[in-house]
C-alpha positions as CSV (number, residue, x, y, z in Angstrom):
1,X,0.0,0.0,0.0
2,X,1.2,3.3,-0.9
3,X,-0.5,5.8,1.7
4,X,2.2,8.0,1.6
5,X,2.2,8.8,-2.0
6,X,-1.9,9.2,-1.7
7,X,-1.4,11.3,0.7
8,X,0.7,13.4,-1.1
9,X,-1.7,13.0,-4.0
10,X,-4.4,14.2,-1.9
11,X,-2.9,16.7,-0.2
12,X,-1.8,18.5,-4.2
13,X,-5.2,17.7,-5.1
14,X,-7.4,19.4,-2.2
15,X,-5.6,22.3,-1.8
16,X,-6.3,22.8,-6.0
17,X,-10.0,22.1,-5.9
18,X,-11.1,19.9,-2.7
19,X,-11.9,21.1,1.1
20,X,-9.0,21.9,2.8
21,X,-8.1,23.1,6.4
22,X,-7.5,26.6,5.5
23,X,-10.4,27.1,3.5
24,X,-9.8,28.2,0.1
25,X,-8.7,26.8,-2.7
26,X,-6.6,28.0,-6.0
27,X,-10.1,26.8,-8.0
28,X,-12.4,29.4,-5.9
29,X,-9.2,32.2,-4.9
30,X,-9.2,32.2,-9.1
31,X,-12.5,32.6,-10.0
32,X,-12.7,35.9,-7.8
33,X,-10.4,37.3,-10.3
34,X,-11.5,39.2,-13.2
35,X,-10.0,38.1,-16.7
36,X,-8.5,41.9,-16.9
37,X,-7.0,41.6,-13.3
38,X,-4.8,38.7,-13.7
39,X,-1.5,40.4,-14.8
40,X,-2.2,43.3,-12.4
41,X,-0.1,44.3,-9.7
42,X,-2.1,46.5,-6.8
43,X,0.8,47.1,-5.2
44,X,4.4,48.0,-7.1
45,X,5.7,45.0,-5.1
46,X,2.9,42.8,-4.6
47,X,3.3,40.0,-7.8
48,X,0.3,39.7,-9.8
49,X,-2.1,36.5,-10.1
50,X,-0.1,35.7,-13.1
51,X,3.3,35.8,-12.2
52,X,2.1,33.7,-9.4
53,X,0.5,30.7,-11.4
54,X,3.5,30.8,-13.9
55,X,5.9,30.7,-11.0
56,X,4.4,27.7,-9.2
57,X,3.9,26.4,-12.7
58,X,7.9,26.2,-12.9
59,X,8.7,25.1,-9.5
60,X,5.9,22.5,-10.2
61,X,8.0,21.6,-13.6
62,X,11.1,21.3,-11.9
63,X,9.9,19.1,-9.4
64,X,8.5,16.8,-12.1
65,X,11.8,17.3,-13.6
66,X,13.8,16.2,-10.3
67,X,11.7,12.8,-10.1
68,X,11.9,11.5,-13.7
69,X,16.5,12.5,-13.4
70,X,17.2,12.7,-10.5
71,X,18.2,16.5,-10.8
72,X,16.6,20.1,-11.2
73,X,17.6,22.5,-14.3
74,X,17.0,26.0,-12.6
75,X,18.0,27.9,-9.2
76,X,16.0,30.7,-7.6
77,X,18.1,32.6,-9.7
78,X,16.3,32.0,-13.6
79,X,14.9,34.4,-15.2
80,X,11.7,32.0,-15.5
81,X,11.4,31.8,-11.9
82,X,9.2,35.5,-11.8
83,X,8.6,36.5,-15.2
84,X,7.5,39.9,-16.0
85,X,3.8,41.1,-16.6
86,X,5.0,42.1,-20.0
87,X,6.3,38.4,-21.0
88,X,3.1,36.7,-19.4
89,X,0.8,39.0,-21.2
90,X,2.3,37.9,-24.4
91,X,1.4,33.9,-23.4
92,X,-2.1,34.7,-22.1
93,X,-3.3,34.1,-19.2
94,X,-5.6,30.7,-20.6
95,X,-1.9,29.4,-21.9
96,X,-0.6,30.0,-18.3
97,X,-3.6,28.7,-16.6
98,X,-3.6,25.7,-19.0
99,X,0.3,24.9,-18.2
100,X,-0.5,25.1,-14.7
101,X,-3.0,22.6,-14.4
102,X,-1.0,20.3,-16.9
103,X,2.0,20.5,-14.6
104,X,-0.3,19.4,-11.5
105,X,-2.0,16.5,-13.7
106,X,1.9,15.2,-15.2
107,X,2.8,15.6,-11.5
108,X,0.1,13.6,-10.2
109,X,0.4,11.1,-13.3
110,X,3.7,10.6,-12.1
111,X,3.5,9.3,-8.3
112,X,0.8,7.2,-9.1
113,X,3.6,5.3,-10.6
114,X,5.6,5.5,-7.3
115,X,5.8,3.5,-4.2
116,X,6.4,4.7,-0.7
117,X,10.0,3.5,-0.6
118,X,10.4,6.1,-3.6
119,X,10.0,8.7,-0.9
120,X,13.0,7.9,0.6
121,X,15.3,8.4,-2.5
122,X,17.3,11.1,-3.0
123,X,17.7,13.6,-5.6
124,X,20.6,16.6,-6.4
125,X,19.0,20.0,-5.8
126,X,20.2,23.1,-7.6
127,X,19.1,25.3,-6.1
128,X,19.7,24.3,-2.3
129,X,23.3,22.6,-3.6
130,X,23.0,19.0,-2.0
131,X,20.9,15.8,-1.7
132,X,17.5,16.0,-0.2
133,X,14.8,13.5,-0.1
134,X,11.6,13.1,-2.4
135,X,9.5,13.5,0.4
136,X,11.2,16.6,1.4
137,X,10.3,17.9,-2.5
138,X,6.9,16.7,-2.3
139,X,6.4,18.2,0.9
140,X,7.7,21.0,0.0
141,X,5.9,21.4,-3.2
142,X,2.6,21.3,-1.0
143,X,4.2,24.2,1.7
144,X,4.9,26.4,-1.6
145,X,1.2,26.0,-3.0
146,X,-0.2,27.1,0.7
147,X,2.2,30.1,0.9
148,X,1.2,30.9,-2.9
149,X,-2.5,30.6,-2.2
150,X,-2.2,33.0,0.5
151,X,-0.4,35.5,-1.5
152,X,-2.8,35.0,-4.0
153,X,-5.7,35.8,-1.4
154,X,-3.9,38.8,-0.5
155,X,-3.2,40.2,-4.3
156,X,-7.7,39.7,-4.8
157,X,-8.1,42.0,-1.4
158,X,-5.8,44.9,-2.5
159,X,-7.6,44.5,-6.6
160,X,-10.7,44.6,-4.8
161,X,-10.4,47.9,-2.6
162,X,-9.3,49.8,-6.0
């Protein structure tokens, strides 16, 4: 049995679209945004709803990356890791929205194919310089989406007292 890994599953899975703890959810939190308001920033240095998506849609990539070599491409330090309003703008925000939500689906594709033990391996990290667990990734994958969330929830406040 593999309860790790579905918890895992679960855990990416309800904080997209299920029940969670906390409440919200990156389904509803998007859905309060208007199509014009996605690559707005209400604050200078408050990042938009897009440059949010598109840079847990890379951190989500990498991870997928990580699992299926053993190793990451990109540090905190690529220029993909917060791409400009301008460059989003030119991909859309239905093209960023759409990688997104593939990223979480090839993610979730690829632990169903893992066991526990899996959890246990270890991969090189680029950015962090060193060898960390799967589990420690996953986990961490799930702590990034939270924090993201949140920032999210924050950005839909400030758009909404304009």
């Amino acid at each position: 049995m593999n309860s790790a890994i579905q918890n895992i599953i679960y855990q990416l899975e309800d904080i997209q679209y299920g029940k969670p703890w906390i409440g919200s959810t990156f389904l509803n939190r998007l859905k309060q945004v208007d199509e014009n308001e996605y690559f707005e920033r209400p604050i200078k240095d408050l990042h938009s709803v897009a440059e949010i998506i598109s840079h847990l849609t890379l951190w989500r990539s990498e991870a997928i990356l990580k699992i299926r070599t053993g190793e990451g491409s990109c540090t905190d330090d690529c220029e993909e890791n917060w791409l400009t309003n301008d460059k989003l703008k030119v991909v859309g925000w239905k093209k960023i929205k759409s990688s997104y939500d593939k990223t979480l689906s090839d993610l979730i594709e690829l632990l169903h194919s893992k066991n526990d033990d899996f959890l246990a391996e270890q991969y090189y990290d680029t950015d962090f310089k060193g060898l960390y667990t799967y589990n420690w990734l996953l986990n961490g994958m799930i702590q990034h989406d939270a924090y993201h969330l949140g920032q999210i929830g924050i950005v839909i406040k400030y758009l909404n007292m304009k």
